[in-house]
PAROTOR-902650 format. One line per 4 residues: number of its first residue (from 1); their letters; for each residue x, y, z of N, C-alpha, C. Coordinates in nm, 3 decimals, m for minus. Example, Ala and Ser with C-alpha at 12.3 -4.5 7.8 and 13.67 -1.06 7.14 Angstrom:
1 = AS = 1.319:m0.569:0.780:1.230:m0.450:0.780:1.320:m0.330:0.780; 1.285:m0.225:0.708:1.367:m0.106:0.714:1.290:0.003:0.787 $
END
This chain:
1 = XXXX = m4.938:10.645:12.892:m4.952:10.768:12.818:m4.963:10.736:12.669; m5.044:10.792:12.598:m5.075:10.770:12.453:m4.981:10.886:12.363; m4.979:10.834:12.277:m4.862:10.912:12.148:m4.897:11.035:12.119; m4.811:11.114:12.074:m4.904:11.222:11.971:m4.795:11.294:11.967 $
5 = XXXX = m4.803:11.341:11.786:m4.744:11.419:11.706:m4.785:11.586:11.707; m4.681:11.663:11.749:m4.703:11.795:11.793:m4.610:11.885:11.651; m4.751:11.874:11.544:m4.666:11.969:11.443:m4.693:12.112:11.414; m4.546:12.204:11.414:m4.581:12.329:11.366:m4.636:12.422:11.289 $
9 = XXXX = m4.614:12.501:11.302:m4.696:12.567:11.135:m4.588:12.648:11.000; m4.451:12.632:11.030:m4.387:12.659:11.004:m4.318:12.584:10.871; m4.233:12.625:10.772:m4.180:12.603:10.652:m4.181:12.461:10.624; m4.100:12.411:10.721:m4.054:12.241:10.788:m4.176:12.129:10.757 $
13 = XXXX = m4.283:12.151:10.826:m4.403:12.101:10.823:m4.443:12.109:10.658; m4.422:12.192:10.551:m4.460:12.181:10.462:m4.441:12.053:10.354; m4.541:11.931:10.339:m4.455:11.852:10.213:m4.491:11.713:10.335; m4.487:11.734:10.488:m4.523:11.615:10.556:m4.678:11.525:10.515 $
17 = XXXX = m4.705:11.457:10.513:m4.807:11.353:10.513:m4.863:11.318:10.655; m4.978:11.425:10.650:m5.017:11.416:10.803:m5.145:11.278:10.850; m5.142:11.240:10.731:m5.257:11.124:10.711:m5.227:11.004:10.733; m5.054:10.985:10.746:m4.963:10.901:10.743:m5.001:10.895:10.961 $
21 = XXXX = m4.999:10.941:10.975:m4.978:10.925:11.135:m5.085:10.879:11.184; m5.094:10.787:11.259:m5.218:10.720:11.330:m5.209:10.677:11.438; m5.228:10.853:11.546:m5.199:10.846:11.620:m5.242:11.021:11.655; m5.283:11.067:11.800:m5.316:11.223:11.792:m5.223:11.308:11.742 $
25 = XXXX = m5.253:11.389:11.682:m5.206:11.503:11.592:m5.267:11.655:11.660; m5.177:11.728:11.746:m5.202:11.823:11.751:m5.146:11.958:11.691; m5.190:12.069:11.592:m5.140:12.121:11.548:m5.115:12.265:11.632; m4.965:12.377:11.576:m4.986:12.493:11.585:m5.057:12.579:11.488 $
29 = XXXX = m5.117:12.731:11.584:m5.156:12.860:11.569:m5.209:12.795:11.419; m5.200:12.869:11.301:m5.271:12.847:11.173:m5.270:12.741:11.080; m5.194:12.608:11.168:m5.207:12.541:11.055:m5.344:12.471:11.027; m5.436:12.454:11.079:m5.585:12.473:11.062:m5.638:12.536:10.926 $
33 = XXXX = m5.560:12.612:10.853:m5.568:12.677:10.731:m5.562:12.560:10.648; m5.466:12.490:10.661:m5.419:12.446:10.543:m5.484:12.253:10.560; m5.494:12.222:10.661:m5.526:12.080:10.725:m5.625:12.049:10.817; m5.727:11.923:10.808:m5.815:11.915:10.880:m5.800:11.777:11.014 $
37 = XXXX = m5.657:11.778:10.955:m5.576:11.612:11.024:m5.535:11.633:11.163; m5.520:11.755:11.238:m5.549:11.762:11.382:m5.615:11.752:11.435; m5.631:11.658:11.568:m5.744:11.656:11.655:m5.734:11.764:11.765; m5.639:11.840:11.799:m5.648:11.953:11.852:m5.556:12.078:11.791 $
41 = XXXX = m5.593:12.210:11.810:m5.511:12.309:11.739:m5.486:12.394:11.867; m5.396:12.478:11.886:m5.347:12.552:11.991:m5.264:12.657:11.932; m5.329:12.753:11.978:m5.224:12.926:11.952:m5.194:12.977:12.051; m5.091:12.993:12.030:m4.990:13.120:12.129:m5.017:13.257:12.055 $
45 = XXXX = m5.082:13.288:11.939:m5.052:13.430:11.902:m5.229:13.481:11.892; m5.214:13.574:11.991:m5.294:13.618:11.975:m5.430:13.692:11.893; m5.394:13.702:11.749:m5.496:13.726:11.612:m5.520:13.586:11.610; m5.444:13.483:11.581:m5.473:13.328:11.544:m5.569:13.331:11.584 $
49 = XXXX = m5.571:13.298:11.782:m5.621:13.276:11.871:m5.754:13.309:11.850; m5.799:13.466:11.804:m5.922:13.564:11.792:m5.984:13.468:11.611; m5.919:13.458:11.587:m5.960:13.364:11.433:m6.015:13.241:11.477; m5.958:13.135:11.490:m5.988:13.016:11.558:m6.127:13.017:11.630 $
53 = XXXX = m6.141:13.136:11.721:m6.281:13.118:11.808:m6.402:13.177:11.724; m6.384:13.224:11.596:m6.480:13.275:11.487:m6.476:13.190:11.397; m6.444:13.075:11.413:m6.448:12.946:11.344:m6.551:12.826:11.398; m6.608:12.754:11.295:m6.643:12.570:11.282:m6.614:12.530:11.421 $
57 = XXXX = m6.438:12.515:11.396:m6.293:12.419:11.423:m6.286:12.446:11.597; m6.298:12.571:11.637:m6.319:12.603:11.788:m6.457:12.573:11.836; m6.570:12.556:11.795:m6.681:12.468:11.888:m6.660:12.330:11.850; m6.619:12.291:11.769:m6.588:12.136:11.750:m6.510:12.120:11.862 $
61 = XXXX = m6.351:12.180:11.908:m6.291:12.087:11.991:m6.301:12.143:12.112; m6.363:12.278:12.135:m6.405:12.305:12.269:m6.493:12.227:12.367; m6.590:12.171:12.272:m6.686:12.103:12.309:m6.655:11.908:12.296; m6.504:11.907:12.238:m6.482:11.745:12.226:m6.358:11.730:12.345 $
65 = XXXX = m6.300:11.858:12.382:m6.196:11.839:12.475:m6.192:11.930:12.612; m6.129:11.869:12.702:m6.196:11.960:12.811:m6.030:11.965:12.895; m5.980:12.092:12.972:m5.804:12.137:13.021:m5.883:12.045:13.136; m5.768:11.930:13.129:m5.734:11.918:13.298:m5.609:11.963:13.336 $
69 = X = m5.655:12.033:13.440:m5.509:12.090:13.501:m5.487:12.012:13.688 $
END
């Protein structure tokens, strides 16, 4: 199994060095606003969610990542 850093979007996260990690970076809901250092983004909240798919950032990783379930 390969590594990866699962950061929030929340206060905490503010001030981290996400450039520093070399290694997958998946972010929450909006932090996509502020950073381009995730290789995947994921929302639970539903407006995010509706934002994200009127974005760049959602045919980029729709089309680079695929759910295996």
């Amino acid at each position: 199994m390969s590594e990866v850093t699962i950061v929030g979007n929340g206060p905490s996260r503010l001030g981290e060095d996400l450039s520093a990690i070399h290694h997958e970076v998946w972010g929450c809901n909006a932090i996509y606003r502020d950073t381009d250092k995730c290789d995947i983004v994921f929302a639970v909240d539903m407006p995010v969610q509706k934002e994200i798919v009127g974005t760049e950032l959602h045919s980029q990783i729709s089309t680079h990542y695929q759910l295996k379930c």
